[in-house]
C-alpha positions in Angstrom: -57.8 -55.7 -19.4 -55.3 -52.6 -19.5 -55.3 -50.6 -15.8 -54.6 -46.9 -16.9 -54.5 -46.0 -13.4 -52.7 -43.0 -14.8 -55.7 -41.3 -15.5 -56.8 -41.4 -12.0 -53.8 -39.9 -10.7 -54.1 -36.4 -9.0 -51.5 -33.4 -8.3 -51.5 -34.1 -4.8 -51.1 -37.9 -5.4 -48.1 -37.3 -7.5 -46.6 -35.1 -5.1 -47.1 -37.6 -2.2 -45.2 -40.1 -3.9 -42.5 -38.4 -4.9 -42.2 -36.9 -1.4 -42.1 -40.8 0.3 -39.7 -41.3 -2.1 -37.4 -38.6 -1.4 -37.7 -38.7 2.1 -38.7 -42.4 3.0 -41.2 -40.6 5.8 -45.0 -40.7 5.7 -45.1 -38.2 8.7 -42.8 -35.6 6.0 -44.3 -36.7 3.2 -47.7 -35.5 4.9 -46.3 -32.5 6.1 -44.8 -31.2 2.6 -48.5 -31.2 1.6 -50.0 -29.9 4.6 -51.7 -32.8 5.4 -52.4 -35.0 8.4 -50.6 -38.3 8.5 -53.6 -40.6 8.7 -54.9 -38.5 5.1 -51.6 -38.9 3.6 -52.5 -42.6 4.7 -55.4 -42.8 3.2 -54.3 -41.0 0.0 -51.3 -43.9 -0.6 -54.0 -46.4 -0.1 -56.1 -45.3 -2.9 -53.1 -44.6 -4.7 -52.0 -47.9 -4.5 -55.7 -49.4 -5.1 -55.8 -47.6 -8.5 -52.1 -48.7 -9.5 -53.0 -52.3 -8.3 -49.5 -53.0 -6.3 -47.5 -51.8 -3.4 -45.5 -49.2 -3.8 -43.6 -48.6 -0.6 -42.9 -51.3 1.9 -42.5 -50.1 5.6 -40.0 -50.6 7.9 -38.9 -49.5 11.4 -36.9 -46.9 9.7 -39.2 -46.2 7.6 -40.7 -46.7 4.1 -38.8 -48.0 1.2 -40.2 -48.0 -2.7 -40.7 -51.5 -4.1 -39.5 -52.2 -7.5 -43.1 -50.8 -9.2 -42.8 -48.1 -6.6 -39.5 -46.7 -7.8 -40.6 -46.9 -11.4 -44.0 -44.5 -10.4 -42.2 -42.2 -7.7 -39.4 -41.3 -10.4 -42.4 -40.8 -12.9 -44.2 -39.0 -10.5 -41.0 -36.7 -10.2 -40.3 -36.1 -13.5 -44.1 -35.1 -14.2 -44.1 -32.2 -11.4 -40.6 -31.1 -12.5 -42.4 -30.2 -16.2 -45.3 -29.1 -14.2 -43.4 -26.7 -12.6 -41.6 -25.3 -15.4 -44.7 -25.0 -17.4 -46.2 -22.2 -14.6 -43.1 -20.8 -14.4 -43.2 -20.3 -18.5 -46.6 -19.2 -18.5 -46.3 -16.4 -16.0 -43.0 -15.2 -17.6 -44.9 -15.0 -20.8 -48.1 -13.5 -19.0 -45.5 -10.3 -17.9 -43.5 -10.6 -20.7 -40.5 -11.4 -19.1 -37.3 -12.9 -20.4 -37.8 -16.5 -18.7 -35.8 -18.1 -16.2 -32.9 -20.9 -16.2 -30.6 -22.3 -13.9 -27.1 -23.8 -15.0 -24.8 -25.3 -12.5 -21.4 -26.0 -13.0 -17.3 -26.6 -11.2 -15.4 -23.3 -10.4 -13.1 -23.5 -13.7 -16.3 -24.5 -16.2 -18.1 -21.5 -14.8 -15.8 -18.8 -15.3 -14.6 -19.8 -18.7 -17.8 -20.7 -20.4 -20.9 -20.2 -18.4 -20.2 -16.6 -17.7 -19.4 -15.6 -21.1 -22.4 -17.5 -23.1 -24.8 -15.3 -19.7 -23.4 -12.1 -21.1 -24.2 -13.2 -24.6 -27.9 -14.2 -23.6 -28.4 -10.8 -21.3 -27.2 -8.5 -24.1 -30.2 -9.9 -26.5 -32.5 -10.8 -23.1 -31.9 -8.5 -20.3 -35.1 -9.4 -18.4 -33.6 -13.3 -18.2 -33.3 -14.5 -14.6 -30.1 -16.3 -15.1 -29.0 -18.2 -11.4 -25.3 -19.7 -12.1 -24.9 -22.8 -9.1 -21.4 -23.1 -8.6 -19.9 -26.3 -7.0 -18.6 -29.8 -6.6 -20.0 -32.2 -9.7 -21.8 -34.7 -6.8 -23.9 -31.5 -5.7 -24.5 -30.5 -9.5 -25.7 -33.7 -10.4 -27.9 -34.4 -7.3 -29.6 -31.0 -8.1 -29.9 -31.8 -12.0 -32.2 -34.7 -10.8 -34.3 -32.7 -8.9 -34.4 -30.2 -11.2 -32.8 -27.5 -9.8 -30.5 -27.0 -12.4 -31.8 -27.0 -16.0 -28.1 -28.6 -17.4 -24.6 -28.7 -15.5 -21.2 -28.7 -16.7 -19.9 -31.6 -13.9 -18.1 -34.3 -13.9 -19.7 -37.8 -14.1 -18.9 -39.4 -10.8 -19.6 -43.5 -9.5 -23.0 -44.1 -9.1 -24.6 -42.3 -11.6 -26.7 -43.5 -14.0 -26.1 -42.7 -17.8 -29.1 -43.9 -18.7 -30.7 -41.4 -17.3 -28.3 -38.4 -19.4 -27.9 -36.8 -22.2 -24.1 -36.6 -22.3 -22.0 -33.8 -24.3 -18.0 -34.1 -24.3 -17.0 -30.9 -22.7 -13.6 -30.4 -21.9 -10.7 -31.2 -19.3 -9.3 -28.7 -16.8 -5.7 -27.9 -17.0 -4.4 -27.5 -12.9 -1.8 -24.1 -12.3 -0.1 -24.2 -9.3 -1.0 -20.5 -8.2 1.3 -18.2 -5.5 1.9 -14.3 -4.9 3.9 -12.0 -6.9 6.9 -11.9 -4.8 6.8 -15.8 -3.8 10.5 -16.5 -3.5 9.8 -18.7 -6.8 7.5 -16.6 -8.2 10.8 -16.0 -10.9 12.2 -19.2 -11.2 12.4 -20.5 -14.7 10.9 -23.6 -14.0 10.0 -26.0 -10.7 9.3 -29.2 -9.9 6.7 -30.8 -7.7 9.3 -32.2 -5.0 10.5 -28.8 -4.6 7.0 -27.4 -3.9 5.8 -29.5 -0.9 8.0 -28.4 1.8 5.7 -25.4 1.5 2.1 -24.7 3.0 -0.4 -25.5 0.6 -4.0 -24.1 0.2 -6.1 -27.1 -1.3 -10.2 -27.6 -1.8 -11.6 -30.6 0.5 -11.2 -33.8 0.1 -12.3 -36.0 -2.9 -12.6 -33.8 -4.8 -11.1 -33.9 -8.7 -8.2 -31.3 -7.6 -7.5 -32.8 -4.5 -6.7 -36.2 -6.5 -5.2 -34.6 -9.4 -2.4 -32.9 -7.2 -1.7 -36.0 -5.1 -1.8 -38.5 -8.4 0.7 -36.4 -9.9 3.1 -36.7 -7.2 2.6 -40.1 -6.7 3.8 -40.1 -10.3 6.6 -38.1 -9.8 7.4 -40.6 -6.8 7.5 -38.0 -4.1 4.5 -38.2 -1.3 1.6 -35.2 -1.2 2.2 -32.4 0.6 0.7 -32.8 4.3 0.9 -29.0 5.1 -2.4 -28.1 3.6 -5.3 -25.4 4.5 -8.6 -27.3 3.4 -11.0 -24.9 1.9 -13.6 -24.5 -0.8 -14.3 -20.5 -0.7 -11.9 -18.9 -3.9 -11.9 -15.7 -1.4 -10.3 -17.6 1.7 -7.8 -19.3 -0.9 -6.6 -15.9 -2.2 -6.3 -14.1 1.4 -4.0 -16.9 2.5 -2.3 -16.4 -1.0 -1.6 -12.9 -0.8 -0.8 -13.1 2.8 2.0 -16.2 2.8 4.0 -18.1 0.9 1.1 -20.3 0.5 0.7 -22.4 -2.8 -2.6 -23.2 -4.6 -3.8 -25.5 -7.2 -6.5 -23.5 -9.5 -8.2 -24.1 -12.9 -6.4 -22.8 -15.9 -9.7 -20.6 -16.2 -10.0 -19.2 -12.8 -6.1 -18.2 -13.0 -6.6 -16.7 -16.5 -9.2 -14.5 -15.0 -7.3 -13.5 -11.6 -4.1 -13.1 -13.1 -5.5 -11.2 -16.3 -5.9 -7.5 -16.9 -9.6 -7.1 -15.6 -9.0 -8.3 -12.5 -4.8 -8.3 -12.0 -4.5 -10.2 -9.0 -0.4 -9.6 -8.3 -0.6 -13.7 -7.9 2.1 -15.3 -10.4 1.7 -19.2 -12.1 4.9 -21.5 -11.2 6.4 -22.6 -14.4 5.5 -26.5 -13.3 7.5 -28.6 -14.8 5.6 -31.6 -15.0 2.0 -30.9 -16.1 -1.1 -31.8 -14.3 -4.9 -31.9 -15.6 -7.9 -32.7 -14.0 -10.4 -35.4 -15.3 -12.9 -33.9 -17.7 -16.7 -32.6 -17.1 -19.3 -32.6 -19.6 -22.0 -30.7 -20.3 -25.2 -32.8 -18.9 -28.7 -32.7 -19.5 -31.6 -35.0 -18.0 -33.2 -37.1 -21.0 -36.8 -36.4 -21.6 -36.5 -33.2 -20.0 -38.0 -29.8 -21.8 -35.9 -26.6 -21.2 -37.7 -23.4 -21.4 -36.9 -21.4 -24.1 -34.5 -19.0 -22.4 -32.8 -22.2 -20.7 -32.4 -24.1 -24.4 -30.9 -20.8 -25.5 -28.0 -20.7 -22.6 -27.1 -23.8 -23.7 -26.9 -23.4 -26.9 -24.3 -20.5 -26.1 -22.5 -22.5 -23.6 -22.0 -25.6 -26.0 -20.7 -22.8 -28.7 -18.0 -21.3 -25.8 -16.9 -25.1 -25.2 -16.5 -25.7 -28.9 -14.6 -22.8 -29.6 -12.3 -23.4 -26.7 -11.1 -26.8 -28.8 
């Protein structure tokens, strides 16, 4: 006979799961649902009882999901993800109110498409609460999972299951060596990587898709990266040390497109590189089996149509 312990299953019991799961600590776990430990106890037990198999094995360390309890806990995830987005529809349509979505996305995808397809969607819905998460793809896609961002435009980085995706080709990032105005080769008619790395550079962190991009294409060009680098991820800090030496800077084609353009005219100048470099591509992601809110659904849509006119 079938066990449809899923009927059984309660809001609380769902959320104690997926709180083991994520934190591999009854004593958290408890504490996330403002319960004592030894209730928390009880509460896997029964859990467990209904499902009719373990779920998490314990350890020293601490608690560990066995296969059946990885399949449930992700379940269990998922369900209060949708649970929560339902509410959060609801009351915006209780108040009338635009909706709410969250898109994250790297620095370049954000300011070329993401930005433009917000203004599209707050011209028609100026009540929208629109929250743009800006950073590095392994962040973007940790918070897609837990569903702080409704879709990302990230690259797909080791590790990550594509099962789990729905996958759109976005696009690739062209990389433009960035310095100020009066840079003594801010005129030069054209330059060369080996001539560039006997100056200070200004560079985002390690591992990161820049990083590798700028120290691939001098491996290619047989000449070693430069080693005179300020590390930073803040766009701010990288402009300061810009304007204020004779600093060079790798930046997305889109961010330097904005800086350099007429709205903002940044006196920063783009070296005439001549060997081109690109970054690997992102891609507009979406977890499968996951319903966007109607405001969310429409973002997208806009974004997808920047990206495609971009091609």
């Amino acid at each position: 006979m079938k066990n449809d312990f899923s009927k059984h299953l309660k809001i609380n019991q769902l959320r104690l799961i997926s709180a083991i799961a994520e934190y591999g600590q009854l004593s958290i776990a408890a504490d996330e649902l403002a319960v004592t430990q030894p209730a928390a106890s009880r509460m896997l037990a029964d859990i467990e009882h209904s499902v009719g198999a373990k779920l998490f094995e314990r350890h020293a360390k601490g608690m560990e999901p066995t296969l059946i309890g990885r399949a449930v806990s992700q379940r269990a995830h998922n369900m209060l993800v949708e649970l929560r987005d339902l509410t959060r529809d609801v009351d915006e349509l209780k108040r009338g109110e635009g909706g709410a979505a969250s898109v994250g996305a790297v620095t370049g995808a954000a300011v070329g498409y993401v930005i433009p397809a917000v203004r599209q969607l707050k011209a028609v819905s100026p009540k929208a609460d629109i929250h743009v998460n800006v950073d590095t793809s392994d962040v973007l896609l940790r918070d897609l999972a837990a569903g702080k961002n409704d879709f990302i435009l990230a690259r797909i980085i080791p590790g990550v299951d594509l099962n789990d995706l729905e996958i759109q080709p976005a696009k690739s990032e062209d990389v433009r060596l960035v310095v100020r105005a009066d840079h003594p080769l801010a005129h030069a008619n054209e330059v060369s990587l080996k001539e560039l790395t006997a100056y200070e550079w200004v560079i985002q962190s390690h591992r990161v898709p820049m990083r590798e991009s700028i120290n691939n294409a001098c491996l290619a060009a047989g000449i070693l990266p430069p080693d005179n680098i300020i590390n930073s991820t803040s766009l701010l800090v990288m402009i300061s040390i810009l304007v204020s030496s004779s600093a060079i800077a790798p930046l997305a084609s889109e961010v330097t497109d904005l800086l350099i353009g007429r709205q903002v005219g940044a006196r920063l100048r783009v070296l005439p590189l001549r060997e081109p470099i690109q970054m690997s591509p992102y891609y507009l992601l979406q977890m499968k089996g996951r319903q966007l809110s109607p405001v969310a659904a429409r973002l997208r849509s806009l974004v997808a149509e920047e990206l495609k006119r971009s091609t």
